[in-house]
C-alpha positions as CSV (number, residue, x, y, z in Angstrom):
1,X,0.0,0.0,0.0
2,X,1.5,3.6,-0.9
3,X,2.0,6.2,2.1
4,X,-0.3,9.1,2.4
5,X,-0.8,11.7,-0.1
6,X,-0.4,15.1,0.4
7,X,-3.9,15.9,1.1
8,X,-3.9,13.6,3.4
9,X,-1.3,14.2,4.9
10,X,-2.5,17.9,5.7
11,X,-5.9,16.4,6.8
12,X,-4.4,14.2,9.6
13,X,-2.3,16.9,10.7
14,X,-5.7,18.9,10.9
15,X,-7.4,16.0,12.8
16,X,-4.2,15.6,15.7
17,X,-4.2,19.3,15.9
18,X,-8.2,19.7,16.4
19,X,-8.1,16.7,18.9
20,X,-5.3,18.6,20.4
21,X,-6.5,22.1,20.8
22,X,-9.6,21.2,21.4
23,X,-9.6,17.2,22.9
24,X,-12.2,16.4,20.3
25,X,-12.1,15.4,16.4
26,X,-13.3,17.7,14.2
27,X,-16.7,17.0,12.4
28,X,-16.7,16.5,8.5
29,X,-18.2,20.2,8.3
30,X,-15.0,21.3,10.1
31,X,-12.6,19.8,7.9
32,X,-14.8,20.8,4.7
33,X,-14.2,24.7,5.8
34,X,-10.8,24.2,7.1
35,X,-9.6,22.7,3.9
36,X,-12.4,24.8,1.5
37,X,-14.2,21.4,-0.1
38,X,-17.8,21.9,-1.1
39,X,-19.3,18.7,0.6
40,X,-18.7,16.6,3.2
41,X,-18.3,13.4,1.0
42,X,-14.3,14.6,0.5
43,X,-13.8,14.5,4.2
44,X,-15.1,11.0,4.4
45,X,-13.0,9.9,1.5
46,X,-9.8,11.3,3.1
47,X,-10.8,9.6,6.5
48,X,-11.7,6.9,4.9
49,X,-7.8,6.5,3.2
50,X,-6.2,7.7,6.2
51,X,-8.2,4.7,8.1
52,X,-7.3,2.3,5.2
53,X,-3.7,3.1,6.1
54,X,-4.3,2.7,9.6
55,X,-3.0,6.1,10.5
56,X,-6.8,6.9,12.0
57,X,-9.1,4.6,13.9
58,X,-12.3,4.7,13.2
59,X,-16.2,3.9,15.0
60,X,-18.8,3.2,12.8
61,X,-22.0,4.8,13.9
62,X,-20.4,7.4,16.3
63,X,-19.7,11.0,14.7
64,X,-16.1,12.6,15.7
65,X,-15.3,9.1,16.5
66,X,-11.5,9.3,15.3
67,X,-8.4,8.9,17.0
68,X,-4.7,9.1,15.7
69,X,-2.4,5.5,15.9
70,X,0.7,5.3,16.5
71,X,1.7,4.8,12.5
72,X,0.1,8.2,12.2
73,X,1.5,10.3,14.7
74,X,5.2,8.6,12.8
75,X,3.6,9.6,9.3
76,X,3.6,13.2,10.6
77,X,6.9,12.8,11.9
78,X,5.9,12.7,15.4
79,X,6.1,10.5,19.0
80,X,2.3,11.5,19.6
81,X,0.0,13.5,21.2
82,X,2.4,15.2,23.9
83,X,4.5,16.6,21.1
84,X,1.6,18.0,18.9
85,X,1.1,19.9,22.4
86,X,4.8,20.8,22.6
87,X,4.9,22.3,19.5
88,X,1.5,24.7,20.0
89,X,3.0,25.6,23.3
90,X,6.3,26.7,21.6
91,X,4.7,28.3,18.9
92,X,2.0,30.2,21.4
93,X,5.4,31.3,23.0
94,X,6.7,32.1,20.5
95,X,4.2,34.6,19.5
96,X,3.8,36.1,22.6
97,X,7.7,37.5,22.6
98,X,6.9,38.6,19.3
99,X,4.2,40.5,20.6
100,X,6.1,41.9,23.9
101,X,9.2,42.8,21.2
102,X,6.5,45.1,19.0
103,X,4.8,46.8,22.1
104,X,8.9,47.7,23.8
């Protein structure tokens, strides 16, 4: 089986970020305006691949029932969870010395 495309690619590192930021997936409508598709059938089909590539688990029946594995976390080139936090914490510091920099 090939590795993940671009697209999806960008869409799991949409999904560990929204379960990160803010502990839940997003819904299909989510990732539809986040990525600017017109229907929520391309969200499925992404999910769908990324599931077929075991780099999501899935629940049928249950909406924003999605979590990252292991072999997903590596496909972004990360440990897991912790470091998606890691990195929002350094980059929220980030921006607030920028911030303190403009106002001295």
């Amino acid at each position: 089986m090939r590795g993940p495309s671009e697209r999806q690619l960008k869409a799991l590192s949409f999904v560990a970020s929204h379960i990160d930021t803010n502990g839940r997936p997003p819904t299909l409508r989510e990732m539809m305006a986040a990525f600017g598709w017109v229907s929520t059938n391309a969200a499925s089909d992404v999910l769908k691949s990324l599931a077929q590539k075991s780099l999501i688990e899935r629940t049928a029946g249950l909406s924003r029932a999605v979590r990252v594995t292991k072999a997903g976390y590596a496909a972004l080139g990360l440990v897991g969870p912790l470091e998606v936090a890691v990195d929002r914490y350094v980059v929220h510091e980030l921006e607030k010395a920028r911030a303190w920099l403009r106002v001295s």
